[in-house]
N, C-alpha and C positions, 0 to 999 in steps of 0.2 A: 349684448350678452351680459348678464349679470357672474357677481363675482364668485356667487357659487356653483352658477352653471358653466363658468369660466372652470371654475375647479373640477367641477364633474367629468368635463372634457378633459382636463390634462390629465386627470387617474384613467380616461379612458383610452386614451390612446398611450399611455405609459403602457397598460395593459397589454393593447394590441401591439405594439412594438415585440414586447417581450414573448409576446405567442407566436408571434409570425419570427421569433429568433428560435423558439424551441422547435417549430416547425421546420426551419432552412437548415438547424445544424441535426435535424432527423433525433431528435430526444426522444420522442413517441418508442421509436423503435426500441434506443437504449431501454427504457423503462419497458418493453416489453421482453425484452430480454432479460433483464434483471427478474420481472416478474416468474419467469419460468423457473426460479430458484427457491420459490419461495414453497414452504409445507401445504398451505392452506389454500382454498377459491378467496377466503376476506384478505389472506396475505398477497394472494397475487392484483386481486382488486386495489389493495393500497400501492404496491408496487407501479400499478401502472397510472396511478395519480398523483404519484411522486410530487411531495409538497419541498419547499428550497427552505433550509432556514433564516430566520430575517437579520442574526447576527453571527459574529466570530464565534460569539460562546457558542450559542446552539451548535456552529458546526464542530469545532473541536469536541464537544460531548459526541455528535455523529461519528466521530472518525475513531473517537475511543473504543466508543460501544461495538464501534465494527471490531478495530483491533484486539478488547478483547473476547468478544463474542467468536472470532476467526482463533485466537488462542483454545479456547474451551473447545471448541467444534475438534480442534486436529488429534486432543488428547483423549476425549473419549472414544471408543473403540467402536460403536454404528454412530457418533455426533451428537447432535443436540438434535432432541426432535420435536416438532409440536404434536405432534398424534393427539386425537382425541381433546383439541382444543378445535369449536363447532362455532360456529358464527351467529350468535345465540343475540345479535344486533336488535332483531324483530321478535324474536319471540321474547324480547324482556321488554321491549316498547309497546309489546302488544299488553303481559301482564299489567305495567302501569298503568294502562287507560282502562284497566277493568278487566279484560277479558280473560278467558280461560284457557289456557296449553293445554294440550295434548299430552298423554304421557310422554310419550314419544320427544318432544318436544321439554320438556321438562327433563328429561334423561340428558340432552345434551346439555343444558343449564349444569348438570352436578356431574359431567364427565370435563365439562369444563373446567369447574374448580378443582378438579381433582389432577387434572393436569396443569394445571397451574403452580399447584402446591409440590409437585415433581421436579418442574423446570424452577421453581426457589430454591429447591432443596441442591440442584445440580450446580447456580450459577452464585447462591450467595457466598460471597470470600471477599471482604472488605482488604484486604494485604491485595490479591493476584487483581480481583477485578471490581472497582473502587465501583465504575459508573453504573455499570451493568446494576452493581448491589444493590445501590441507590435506587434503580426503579421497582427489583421486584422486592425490596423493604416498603416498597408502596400498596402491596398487591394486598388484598382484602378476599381469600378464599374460602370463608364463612363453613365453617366444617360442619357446623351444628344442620343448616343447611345441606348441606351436601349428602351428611346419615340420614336427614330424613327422605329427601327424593330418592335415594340410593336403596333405602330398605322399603320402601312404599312402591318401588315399581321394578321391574324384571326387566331384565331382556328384552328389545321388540316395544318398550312403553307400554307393554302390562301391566295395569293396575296388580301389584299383589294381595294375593286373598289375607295375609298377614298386615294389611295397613288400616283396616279393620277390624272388631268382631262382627259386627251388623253383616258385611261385604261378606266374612268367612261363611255365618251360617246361611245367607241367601245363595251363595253359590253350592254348599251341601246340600242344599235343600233341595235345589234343581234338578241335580245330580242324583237324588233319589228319584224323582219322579222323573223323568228320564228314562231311566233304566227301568219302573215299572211300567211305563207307557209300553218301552219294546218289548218286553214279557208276552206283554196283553199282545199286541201286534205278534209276535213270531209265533204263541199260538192258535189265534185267528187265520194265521196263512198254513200252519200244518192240518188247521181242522175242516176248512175251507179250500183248499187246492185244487176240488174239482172246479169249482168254477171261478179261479181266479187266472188269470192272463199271464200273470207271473207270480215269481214268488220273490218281488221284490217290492219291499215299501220305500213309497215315493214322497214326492212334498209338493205339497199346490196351497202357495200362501202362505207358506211357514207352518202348516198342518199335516200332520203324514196320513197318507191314504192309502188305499189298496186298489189296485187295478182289477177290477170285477169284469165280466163279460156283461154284455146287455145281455138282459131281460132277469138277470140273475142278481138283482138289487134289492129284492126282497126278501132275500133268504139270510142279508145279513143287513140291518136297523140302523143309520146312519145321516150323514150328510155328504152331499153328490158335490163336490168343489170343480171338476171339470169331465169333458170326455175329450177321445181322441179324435185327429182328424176325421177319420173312416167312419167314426163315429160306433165301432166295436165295442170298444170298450168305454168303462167310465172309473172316474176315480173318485174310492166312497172314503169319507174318514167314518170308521164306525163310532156307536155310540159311545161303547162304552170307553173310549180315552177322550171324548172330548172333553170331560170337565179337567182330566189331567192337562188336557193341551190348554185349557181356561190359567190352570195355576200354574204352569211353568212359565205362561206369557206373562202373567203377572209378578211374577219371580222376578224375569228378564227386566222388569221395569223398574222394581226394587232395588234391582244390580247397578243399572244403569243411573239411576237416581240418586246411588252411594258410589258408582266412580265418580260422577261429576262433582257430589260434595265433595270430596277430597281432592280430585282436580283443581278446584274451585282455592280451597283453602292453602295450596299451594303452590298456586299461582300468584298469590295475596303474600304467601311467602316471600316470592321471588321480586311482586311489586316492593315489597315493603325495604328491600336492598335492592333497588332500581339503582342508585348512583354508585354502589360498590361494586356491583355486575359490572355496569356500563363503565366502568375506571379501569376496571382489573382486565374487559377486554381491548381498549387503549394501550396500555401498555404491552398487553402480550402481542399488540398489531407491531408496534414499540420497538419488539424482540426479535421477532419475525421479520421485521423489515431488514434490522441488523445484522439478522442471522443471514439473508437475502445477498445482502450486499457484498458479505464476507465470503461467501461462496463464488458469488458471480466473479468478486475480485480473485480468485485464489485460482479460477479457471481462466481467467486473462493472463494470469501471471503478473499478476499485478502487485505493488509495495504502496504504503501507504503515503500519502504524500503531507508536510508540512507547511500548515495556512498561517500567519502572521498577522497580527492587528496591524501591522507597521506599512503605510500606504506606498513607503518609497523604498520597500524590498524586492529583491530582482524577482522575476519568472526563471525558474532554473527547472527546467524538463528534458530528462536523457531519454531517448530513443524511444517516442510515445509509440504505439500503435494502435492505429483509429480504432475502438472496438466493434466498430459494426464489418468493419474490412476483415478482423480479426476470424469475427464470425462466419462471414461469408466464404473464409479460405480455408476455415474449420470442416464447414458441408460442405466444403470441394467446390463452389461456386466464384471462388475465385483465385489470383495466385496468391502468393505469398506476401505479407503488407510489407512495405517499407518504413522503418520506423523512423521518424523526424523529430529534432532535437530544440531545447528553444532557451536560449540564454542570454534573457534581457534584462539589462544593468536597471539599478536606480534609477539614473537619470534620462534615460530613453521613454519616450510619451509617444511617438509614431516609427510606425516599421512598415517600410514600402516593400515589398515581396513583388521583386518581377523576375521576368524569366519566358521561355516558347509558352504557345497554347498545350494543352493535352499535358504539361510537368509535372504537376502537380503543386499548383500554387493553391488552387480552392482545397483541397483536399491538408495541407497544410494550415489555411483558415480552420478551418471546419475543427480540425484535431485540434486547435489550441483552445477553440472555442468550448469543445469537449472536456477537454483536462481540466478547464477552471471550472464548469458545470460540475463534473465528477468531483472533485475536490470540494466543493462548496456543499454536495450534495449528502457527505461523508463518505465515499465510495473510495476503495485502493485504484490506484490508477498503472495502467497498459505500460510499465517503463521501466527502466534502471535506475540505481542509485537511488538517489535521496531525492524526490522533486520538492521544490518549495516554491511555495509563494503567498506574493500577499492576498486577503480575504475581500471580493470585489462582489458589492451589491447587487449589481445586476451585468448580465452580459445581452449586448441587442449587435445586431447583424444587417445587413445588406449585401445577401447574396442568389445571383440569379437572376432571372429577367422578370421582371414584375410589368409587363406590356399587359395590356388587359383593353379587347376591344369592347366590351360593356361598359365600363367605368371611362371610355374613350381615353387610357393613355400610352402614348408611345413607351417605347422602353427607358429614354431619360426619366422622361418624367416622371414614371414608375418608378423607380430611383431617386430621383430628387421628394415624392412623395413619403418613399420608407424614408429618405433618410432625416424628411423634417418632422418625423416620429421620434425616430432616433434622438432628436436632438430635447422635445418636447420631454423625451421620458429622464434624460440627463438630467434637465432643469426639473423634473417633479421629483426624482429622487438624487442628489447631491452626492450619494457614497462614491466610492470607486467604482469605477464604470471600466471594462473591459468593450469597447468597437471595434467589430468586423466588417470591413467592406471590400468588396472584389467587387475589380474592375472599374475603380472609383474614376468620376469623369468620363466616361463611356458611353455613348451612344449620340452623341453631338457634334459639333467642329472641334475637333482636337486642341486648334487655341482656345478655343471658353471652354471647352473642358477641363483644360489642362488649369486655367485660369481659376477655376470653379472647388479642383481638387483640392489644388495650393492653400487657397483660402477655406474649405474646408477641416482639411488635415491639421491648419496651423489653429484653427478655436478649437479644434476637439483635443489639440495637445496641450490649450490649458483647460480644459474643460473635464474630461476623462483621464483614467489610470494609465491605459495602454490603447493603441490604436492601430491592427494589423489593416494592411490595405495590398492589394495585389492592382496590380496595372502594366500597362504599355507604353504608359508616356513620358518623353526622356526628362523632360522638367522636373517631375517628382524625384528621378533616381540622384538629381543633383542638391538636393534640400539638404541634405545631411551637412553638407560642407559648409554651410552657412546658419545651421542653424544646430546644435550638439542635443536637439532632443531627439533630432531624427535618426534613423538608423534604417541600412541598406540590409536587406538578402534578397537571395534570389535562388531558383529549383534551378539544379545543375542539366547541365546535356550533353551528353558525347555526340562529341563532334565531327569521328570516327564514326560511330556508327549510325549518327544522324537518329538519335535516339536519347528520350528523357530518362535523367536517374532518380528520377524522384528524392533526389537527397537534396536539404535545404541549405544554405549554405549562407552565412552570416557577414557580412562587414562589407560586400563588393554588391552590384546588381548588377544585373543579367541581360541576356540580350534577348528579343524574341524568336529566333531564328526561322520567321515567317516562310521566306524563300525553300530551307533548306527541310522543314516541316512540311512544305507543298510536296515541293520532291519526292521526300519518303510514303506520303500518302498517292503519289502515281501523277500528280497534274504535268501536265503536256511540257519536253523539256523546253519548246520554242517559248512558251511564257512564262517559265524561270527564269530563262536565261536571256530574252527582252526587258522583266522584271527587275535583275543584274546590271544590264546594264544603264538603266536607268539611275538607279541610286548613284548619284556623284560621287566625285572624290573626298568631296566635304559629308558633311551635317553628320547624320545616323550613321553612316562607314566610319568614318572617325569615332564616334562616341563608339560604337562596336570595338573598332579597335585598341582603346581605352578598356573595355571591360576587359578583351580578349587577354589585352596585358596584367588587367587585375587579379584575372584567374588562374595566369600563368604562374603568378607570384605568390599569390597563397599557394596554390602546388608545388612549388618549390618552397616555402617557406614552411608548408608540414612535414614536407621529406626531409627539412633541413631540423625540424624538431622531433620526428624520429629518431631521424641520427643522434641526435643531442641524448634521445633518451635511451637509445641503444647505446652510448659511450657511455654515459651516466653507468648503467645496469653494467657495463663491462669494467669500468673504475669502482664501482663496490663490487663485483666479485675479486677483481684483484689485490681490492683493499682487504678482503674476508681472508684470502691466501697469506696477505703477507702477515695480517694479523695472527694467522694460524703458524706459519713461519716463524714469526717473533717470539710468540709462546712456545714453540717447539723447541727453540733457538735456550729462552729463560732455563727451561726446564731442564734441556742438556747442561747447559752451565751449573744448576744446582746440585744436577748429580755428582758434574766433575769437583764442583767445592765439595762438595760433602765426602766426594771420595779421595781428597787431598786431603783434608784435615784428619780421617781416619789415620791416613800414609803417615800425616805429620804424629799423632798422637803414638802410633804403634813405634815411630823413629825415637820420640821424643823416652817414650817407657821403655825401649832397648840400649836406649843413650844410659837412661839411667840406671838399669841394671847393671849395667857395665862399667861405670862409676862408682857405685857402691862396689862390687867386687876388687876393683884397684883399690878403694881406700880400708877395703879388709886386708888386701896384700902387703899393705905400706906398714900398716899397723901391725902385721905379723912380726915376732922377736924375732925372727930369723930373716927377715928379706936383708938382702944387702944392696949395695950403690947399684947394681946392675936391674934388679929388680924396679929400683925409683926411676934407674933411665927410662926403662921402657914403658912404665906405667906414665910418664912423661907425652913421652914419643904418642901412645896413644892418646891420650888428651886434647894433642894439637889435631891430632888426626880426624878427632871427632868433631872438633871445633870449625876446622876446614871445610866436611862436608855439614855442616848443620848450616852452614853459609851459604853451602849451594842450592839446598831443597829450599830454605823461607828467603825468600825474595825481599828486599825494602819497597816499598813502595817510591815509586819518583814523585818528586814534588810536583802541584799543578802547573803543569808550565803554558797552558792554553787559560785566556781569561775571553770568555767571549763574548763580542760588542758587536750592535746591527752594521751592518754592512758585509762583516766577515764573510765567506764565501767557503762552504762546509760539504761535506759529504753526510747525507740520510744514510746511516748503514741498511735499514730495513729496505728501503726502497734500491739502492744503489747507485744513487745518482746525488748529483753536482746541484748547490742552489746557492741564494741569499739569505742572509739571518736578517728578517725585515723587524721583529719585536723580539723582547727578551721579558717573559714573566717578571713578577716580584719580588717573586722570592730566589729568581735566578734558577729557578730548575727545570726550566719548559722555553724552547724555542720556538720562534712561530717562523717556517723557511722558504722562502718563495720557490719552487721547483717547475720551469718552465710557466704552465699555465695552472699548476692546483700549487693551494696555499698549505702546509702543511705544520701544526702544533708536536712536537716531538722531545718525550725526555733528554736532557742534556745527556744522557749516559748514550746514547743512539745518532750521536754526530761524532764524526773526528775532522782537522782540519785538514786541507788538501795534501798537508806533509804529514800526516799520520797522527799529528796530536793530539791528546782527548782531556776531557775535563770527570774527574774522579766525580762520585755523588753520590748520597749513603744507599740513599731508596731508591730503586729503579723504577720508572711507568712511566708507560707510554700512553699518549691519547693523540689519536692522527684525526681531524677532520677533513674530509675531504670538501671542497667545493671548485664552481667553474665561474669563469671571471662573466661568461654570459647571461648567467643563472640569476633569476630572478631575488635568489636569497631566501631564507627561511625565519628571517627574524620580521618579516614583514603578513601580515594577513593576508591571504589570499582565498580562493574558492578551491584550491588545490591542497590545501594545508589546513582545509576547515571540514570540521566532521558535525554536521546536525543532527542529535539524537533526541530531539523534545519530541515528546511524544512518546517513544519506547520507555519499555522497563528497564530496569538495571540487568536484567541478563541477555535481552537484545542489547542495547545500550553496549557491552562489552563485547558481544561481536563484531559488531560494527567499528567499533574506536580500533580495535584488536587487531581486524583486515585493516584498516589504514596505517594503522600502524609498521606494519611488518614492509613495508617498501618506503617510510615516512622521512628525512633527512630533516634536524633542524627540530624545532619549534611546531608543534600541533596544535591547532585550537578547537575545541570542545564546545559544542554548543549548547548544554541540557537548559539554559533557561532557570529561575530561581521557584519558582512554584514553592510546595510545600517543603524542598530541599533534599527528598529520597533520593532521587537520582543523582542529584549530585555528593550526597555523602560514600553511596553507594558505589560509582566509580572513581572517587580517589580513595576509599579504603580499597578498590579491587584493584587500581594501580599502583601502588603504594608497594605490592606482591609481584611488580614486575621488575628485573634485576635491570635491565636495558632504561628503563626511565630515571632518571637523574632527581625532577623534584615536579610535583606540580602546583600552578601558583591561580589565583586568580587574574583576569586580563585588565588590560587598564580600561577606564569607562570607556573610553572612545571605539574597543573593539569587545564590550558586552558586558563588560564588570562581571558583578559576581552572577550573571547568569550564562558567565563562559569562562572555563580552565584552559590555563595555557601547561600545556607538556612541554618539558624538559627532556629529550632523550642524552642517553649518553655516547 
C-alpha cells in the first residue's frame, strides 16, 4: 500500500470510528430533537446535519452565540423570530446559471432581505451582544434590491402592472376588448335564445362559444369549436368576436413576453448579488441554529457549560440528565431520569465504571459521552452548577455488540475490530481524545480478557484525554492502586431491595451482584442458591466483601460530612446570635454612658450653682462666722459625694501573655490565649475545638480581671480543627464565571457567597478585562468583603480574584 493510499485509509476509518460513535451515543436523535426548535425547514435541515467545530475558538464563539442569543429570545415579548426568511438556496443557484425565477419565487428572495434587515436591527448591540453583532455586521441586505422586487411584484408573485408602461397599457388594452367581446356575446344570447341550449357562454380552447341546438347553425355565421356528447347541441364562436378573440390572444402574448423581460432582468439582478444572497443566507442559517440551540437548552433546563484550552483540567459535571431519557419522560414514555454526576481530577486518564447488569453503567457512558458532544457543539447542557471542562477533538466509542454474521465476526472480535478504529482515529488526529468502552474485554476467556483490557486501558491512558470503560472483571477494579491515573466508580445497588439506584458513585467499585439480580428477575431458587454455594470462601466473596466494606464507609463518611456541615450551619447561626448579642450588649452600654455623663454634667452644673451662691453669701457685708461655718460644712459635703458618682479608674492590673487561661465574655466559656496581635489588642483563644480572634476588651481573667483599651471590636472567626481550611484553593471555594456577563457574573459570585467562610476565588479569566473590572467595582459595594486581590500565578494570576470576606 502506498503512502497516500496508506493516508486515505487512516482518514477513513478516523471517519468511520467517529460515525459509528455518533451512532452508538444515538446523536441523530439529539440533532433531531434540536431540529424541532428551529423557525425554518433550511433551519431544521441544518440542525439535523449538525457540523462539530474543529477548534476551542469556534466553540466558545458557539456557546456565546447561544448565550446571547438565549438572553435576547427571553427579553423580547413573542422572541426573536425568523418569519419570512425563505430558503432562497436554489432559487439564487438557479439565477446565477442563467435562468429565470418566477415571481413567486423572486418575492421570497426580497422578503428575505427584508427580514434579515429586522432581525439586525433586533440583535446589533456591540456592549450586550458582542458575537452575535459581529455576524449580522456581516449581513449584506441590498435594499436597492429589495424596492425593486418588492414594487415590481404583488402578492401571490404577480407581476405588477406598475413595473411597466408597456405591461400597464397591454393589460388596459385586454381589459377593453374583453369587456367588448361579452357585450357582443350577451347580446347575441338575448337576441338568439330561441334556439340556444342555454344562456350561458362557454369556452372550447380558450374561445367562447355559444351552445346552439343542431340544425340551428345557420341562423347564426360562425365557427363550430365542438358538439356535445348526444351530439344535440354544438358550440359555435360567432363571427363577429373572432377577430376580438384574434387580439386579446395576441394581447396575452405581449403580456407574457413583458413579464418575462422583467422576470428575466431580475433574475440578472439577483445573479449579479449571487455571493451576498448566498453569504447573508449562511449566516441567518448561523442565527437560526443558535437561536435552536438556546431554546432546545432552555427546555432541558439546561446552563451553559465552560470549555478550556487547557488539556489537564478536570471534567466537573453536576447532576447531567441524558437528554433523550429527559425527553422520553417528557411524552410520558418513560420514568423519571436519574441525574449522574462526573468529577474527574487532572490527573486521572482511565475510569473503570463497574457495578450489577441493568444499573446503569452504559447509560452513564453514554451521558458523559453526551455532555462533551453538547458542549463541544455549543449547546447548554442537562445539569446544575457550573460544568467545565477541557475542549476534546473528537470523542469515539465501543459500545454494544458489533457480532455480525455477514462480515463473519463473533462479538470479540467485533470489538477488538471497533476498537482498532478507535485506536487508528487517535493516531490520525492527536488532539484530546475522549474513549468510551463498555464492557471492555468481554466476550473471551476472562484471563486474556482481562489480559487484553489491562494493556489496552494502560496505552489509551497515555494516548487519549480521558477513558471511561464499564466492566466485570475484578483485575481492572484493582489498577488504580498501582497506578494513580486510574480511577474507580461504580452504579450503586440496594441491597435491601435488590434493586439498582442508578446513582454513580466515585472512588470505590462495585460488585456485580449476578446471583442476587437472577433472583429478583424469578430464576429458579435451587440454582441460586447451588450457585451460592459454589463461590468459595476466597477469590470474588472476598473481593465482594472489600467493596461491601468500601461502601459502607463512604456511607458513613457522608453521614459523617453532613454532620460536619450541619454543625458548621449550626456554629454560624450561633456565631450570628452572639454577634447580634454583642451589638445589643455595645449599644446598651452606650446608652448607659451617655446617660451617666448627662447625670455627671446636670451634678456637675448644680455643684456649681451652688458654689457660686455660697461665695455670694461669704461675700455679703453681713454674713458672720456662722454663715462661713456652714458654707464650709457644705463644701466638704459636696466634695464627698462628687467622690462617689466619678469612679477612678484601677490601674491595669491584667497584662496578658499566651498561655494565660481567660474567660470569652461573648461566648461564656473558659479557653487558651494561644497568640497575641501586634499591637496587643486582639487575642486569638483556643476554646475547646474552635479557635477564636477576640477584642481584648471581651476577655477577663478567671479571677475577674480585665485589661482597659480605648477602641472596642470584635472580630470572631470561626473554624473547625477538621476543616479543610479556606486559605487553600479548592473546587468548593472556587466560582467559574468566564463566559457570563457582569450581571450574571454577580449572581453567581453573590449565591456563593452568602454561605462562603474564608477566602473565595473568582475565576473570570483575563480576556478583554470587562468582567473583571466589572466585578471588583460591583464588590467593592459590598460591606462584608474585606479587600479583593489578584491570586498568585500558580492559582490563575490575574485571570482569577481572590475575596477577602470579613
Amino acid at each position: 500500500m502506498s503512502n497516500s493510499q496508506q493516508k486515505d485509509y487512516q482518514l477513513c476509518t478516523s471517519d468511520i470510528a467517529f460515525q459509528e460513535t455518533l451512532n452508538l451515543l444515538d446523536w441523530p436523535t439529539v440533532c433531531n430533537h434540536l431540529a424541532t426548535f428551529a423557525s425554518t425547514p433550511q433551519g431544521q435541515r441544518n440542525c439535523k446535519k449538525l457540523e462539530f467545530p474543529k477548534d476551542i475558538s469556534a466553540t466558545q464563539r458557539r456557546l456565546s452565540e447561544t448565550l446571547e442569543i438565549d438572553s435576547l429570545d427571553k427579553t423580547l415579548e413573542e422572541g426573536l423570530g425568523f418569519q419570512g426568511v425563505n430558503d432562497i438556496a436554489e432559487i439564487i443557484l438557479h439565477c446565477s446559471k442563467g435562468g429565470v425565477s418566477s415571481g413567486e419565487n423572486l418575492l421570497k428572495v426580497s422578503e428575505t432581505l427584508r427580514s434579515a434587515r429586522r432581525i439586525r436591527r433586533l440583535i446589533e448591540d456591540q456592549e450586550l451582544r458582542p458575537c452575535t453583532t459581529s455576524i449580522v455586521r456581516k449581513f449584506s441586505t441590498l435594499p436597492e434590491l429589495e424596492k425593486t422586487l418588492q414594487f415590481g411584484i404583488e402578492d401571490g408573485g404577480h407581476v405588477a402592472d406598475r413595473a411597466s408602461e408597456k405591461l400597464s397599457q397591454f393589460r388596459s388594452r385586454i381589459k377593453t376588448l374583453r369587456k367588448t367581446r361579452k357585450e357582443i356575446l350577451h347580446d347575441l344570447l338575448q337576441k338568439n335564445s330561441a334556439i340556444l341550449q342555454d344562456n350561458v357562454i362557454s369556452e372550447r380552447g380558450g374561445r367562447p362559444v355559444l351552445a346552439l341546438k343542431v340544425g340551428s347553425s345557420d341562423q347564426i355565421s360562425g365557427v363550430v369549436h365542438d358538439t356535445s356528447a348526444s351530439g344535440n347541441t354544438i358550440f359555435l364562436e360567432p363571427q363577429v368576436v373572432i377577430a376580438l378573440g384574434n387580439q386579446i390572444l395576441e394581447t396575452q402574448n405581449q403580456i407574457l413576453e413583458e413579464e418575462n423581460r422583467l422576470l428575466s432582468i431580475w433574475s440578472k439582478l439577483v445573479a449579479g448579488n449571487f455571493s451576498s444572497i448566498n453569504n447573508l443566507s449562511k449566516l441567518l442559517l448561523k442565527l437560526e441554529h443558535a437561536h435552536a440551540r438556546a431554546r432546545y437548552g432552555n427546555w432541558l433546563g439546561g446552563v451553559i457549560p465552560s470549555v478550556s484550552d487547557c488539556e489537564g483540567d478536570p471534567f466537573l459535571i453536576k447532576e447531567f440528565r441524558h437528554p433523550l431519557l429527559a425527553w422520553q419522560h417528557h411524552y410520558g414514555t418513560s420514568e423519571a431520569v436519574v441525574p449522574v454526576s462526573f468529577e474527574v481530577s487532572s490527573g486521572v486518564k482511565v475510569v473503570a465504571i463497574t457495578g450489577p447488569n441493568t444499573g446503569g453503567k452504559t447509560i452513564a457512558l453514554k451521558s458523559f459521552g453526551l455532555a462533551v458532544l453538547m458542549a463541544k457543539a455549543g449547546m447548554l447542557l442537562p445539569c446544575t452548577g457550573s460544568p467545565s471542562m477541557p475542549w476534546c477533538s473528537q470523542v469515539l466509542a465501543d459500545i454494544g455488540d458489533e457480532q455480525s454474521l455477514q462480515q463473519n465476526l463473533s462479538t470479540f472480535s467485533g470489538h477488538i475490530v471497533r476498537i482498532r478504529r478507535i485506536l487508528e482515529a487517535i493516531a490520525r488526529r492527536p488532539g484530546p481524545t475522549v474513549v468510551l468502552l463498555d464492557e471492555v474485554g468481554a466476550g473471551t476467556d476472562p484471563t486474556e480478557g482481562s489480559a487484553i483490557a489491562i494493556a489496552l486501558l494502560r496505552t489509551l491512558a497515555s494516548r487519549s484525554r480521558l477513558t471511561l470503560a464499564t466492566t466485570h472483571l475484578g483485575e481492572l477494579k484493582a489498577l488504580k492502586y498501582n497506578d494513580a491515573r486510574f480511577e474507580n466508580a461504580s452504579v450503586a445497588f440496594d441491597s435491601e431491595t435488590i434493586k439498582p439506584t442508578y446513582h454513580l458513585q466515585w472512588g470505590i467499585p462495585g460488585r456485580s451482584n449476578a446471583i442476587a439480580i437472577a433472583i429478583r428477575l424469578g430464576l429458579d431458587l435451587e440454582i441460586t442458591n447451588t450457585a451460592e454455594n459454589l463461590i468459595g470462601p476466597k477469590g470474588l466473596q472476598d473481593v465482594d466483601q472489600v467493596i461491601m466494606g468500601l461502601e459502607d464507609q463512604r456511607q458513613r463518611q457522608q453521614k459523617a460530612s453532613e454532620d460536619a456541615a450541619a454543625l458548621l450551619a449550626r456554629t454560624e447561626l450561633l456565631y450570628e446570635e452572639l454577634m447580634e448579642s454583642w451589638e445589643q450588649q455595645q449599644r446598651n452600654s452606650m446608652k448607659w454612658q451617655q446617660a451617666g455623663r448627662q447625670e455627671l454634667e446636670t451634678s456637675i452644673k448644680e455643684a456649681q450653682m451652688e458654689v457660686r451662691n455660697l461665695i455670694r453669701c461669704l461675700r455679703d457685708e453681713q454674713a458672720d462666722g456662722d454663715t462661713a461655718r456652714k458654707a464650709g460644712q457644705r463644701l466638704k459635703q459636696m466634695q464627698r459625694n462628687s467622690l462617689k458618682k466619678v469612679s477612678i479608674p484601677k490601674a491595669n492590673e491584667w497584662e496578658p501573655k499566651v498561655g494565660d487561661r481567660v474567660r470569652v465574655l461573648t461566648l461564656g466559656k473558659a479557653g487558651e490565649v494561644v497568640s497575641i496581635s501586634d499591637n496587643g489588642s486582639q487575642l486569638t483563644v483556643l476554646c475547646g475545638i474552635f479557635r477564636s480572634t477576640v477584642d481584648l476588651s471581651s476577655v477577663e481573667t478567671l479571677d475577674g480581671r480585665k485589661a482597659s483599651v480605648s477602641k472596642p471590636s470584635v472580630k470572631v472567626n470561626l473554624s473547625m480543627s477538621n476543616w479543610n481550611g479556606s486559605s487553600i484553593r479548592t473546587l468548593k471555594n472556587t466560582v467559574d464565571v468566564r463566559g457570563l456577563r457582569v450581571d450574571e457574573a454577580e449572581i453567581v459570585v453573590e449565591e456563593n457567597l452568602r454561605n462562603a467562610v474564608g477566602k473565595v476565588w473568582i475565576v473570570h479569566g483575563i480576556g478583554s478585562g470587562k468582567l473583571k473590572r466589572g466585578l471588583r467595582q460591583w464588590l467593592q459595594t459590598l460591606p462584608y468583603v474585606e479587600q479583593v486581590t489578584d491570586a498568585d500565578q500558580g492559582d490563575g494570576g490575574a485571570g482569577c480574584s481572590v475575596i477577602w470576606l470579613q
